[in-house]
N, C-alpha and C positions, 0 to 999 in steps of 0.2 A: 150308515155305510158311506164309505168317501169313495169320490168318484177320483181316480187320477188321470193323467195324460204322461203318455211317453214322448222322451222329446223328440222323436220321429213325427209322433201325430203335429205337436205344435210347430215343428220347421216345417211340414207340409198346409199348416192352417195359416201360419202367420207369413210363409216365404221365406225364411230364413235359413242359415246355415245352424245345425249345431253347435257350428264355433259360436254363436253369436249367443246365444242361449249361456252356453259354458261362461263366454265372459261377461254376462250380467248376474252370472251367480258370483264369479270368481269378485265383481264388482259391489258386491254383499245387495245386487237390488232385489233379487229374487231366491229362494231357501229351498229348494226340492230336496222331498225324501230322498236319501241315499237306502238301498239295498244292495249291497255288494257295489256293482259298476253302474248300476241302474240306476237313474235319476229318473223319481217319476213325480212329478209335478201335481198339484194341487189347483181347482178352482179360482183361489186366491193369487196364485204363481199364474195362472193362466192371464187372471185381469190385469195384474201386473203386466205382464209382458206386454198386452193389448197400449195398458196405456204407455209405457216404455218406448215403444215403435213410434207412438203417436205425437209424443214429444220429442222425438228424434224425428220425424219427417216436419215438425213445427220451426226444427234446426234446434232445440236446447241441447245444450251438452250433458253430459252423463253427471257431474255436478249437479247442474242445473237437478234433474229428475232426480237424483238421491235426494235433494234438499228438500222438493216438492211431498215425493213420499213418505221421508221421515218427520216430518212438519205431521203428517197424518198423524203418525203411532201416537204423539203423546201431544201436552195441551197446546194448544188448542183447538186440538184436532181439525175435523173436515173443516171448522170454519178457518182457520189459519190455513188450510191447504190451501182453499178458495180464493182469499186473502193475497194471498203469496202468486198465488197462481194466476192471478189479474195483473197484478204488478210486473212476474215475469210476461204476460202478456203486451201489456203496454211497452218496455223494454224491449221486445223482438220487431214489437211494429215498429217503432221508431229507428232501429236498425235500419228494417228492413226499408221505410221510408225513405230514407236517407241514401241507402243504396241505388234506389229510385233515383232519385237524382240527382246522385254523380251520373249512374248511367243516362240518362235522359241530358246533363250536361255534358257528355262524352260525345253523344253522339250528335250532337248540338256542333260541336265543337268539330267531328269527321265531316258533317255537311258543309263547314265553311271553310274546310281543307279542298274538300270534292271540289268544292265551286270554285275555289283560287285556283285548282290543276285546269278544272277545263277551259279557265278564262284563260290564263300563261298558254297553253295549248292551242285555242284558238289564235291568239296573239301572235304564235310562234309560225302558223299556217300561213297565216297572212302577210308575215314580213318574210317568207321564202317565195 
């Protein structure tokens, strides 16, 4: 017997909108039963979506997670997921590194504006 979920229960489990749902099927990541207008989802459609969310709160792009999941279905399956899945890993950190410090040089960069204002500033007090 299969257990399904309406996509009421899963925007209420995972937070989301149905729009959001709709266009990760419309984006071939996820296959819910069709009954008439009813889309009722599967355990497998459920995990899916779980890790779908999770690679999007990680920042991969919808790209990114089709290639991750379709890498499953055929060879080399889970270990090429794995595989793949490390690499875009190392990829994001390095991004995100990087982003580290331009900001962290931005803000390097506002503190020695700050300090030339208040110096001019003071400057300016003193010769009034």
């Amino acid at each position: 017997m299969h257990k399904y979920f309406t996509i009421t229960e899963l925007t209420r489990e995972f937070g989301v909108s149905t729009r959001t749902l709709r266009f990760y099927e419309d984006e071939g990541l996820i296959h819910p039963e069709r009954r008439g207008r009813t889309r009722l989802f599967r355990s497998a459609d459920r995990h899916l979506i779980k890790e779908i969310l999770r690679g999007r709160r990680l920042g991969f792009t919808i790209n990114e997670i089709r290639e991750i999941i379709e890498i499953y279905k055929g060879p080399p399956g889970e270990l090429g997921q794995l595989q793949l899945m490390m690499t875009r890993v190392a990829e994001k950190r390095k991004q995100l590194n990087q982003k580290r410090q331009d900001i962290e040089d931005t803000l390097s960069e506002l503190d020695h504006v700050d300090e030339a204002c208040l110096a001019r500033l003071a400057e300016l007090r003193v010769g009034s």
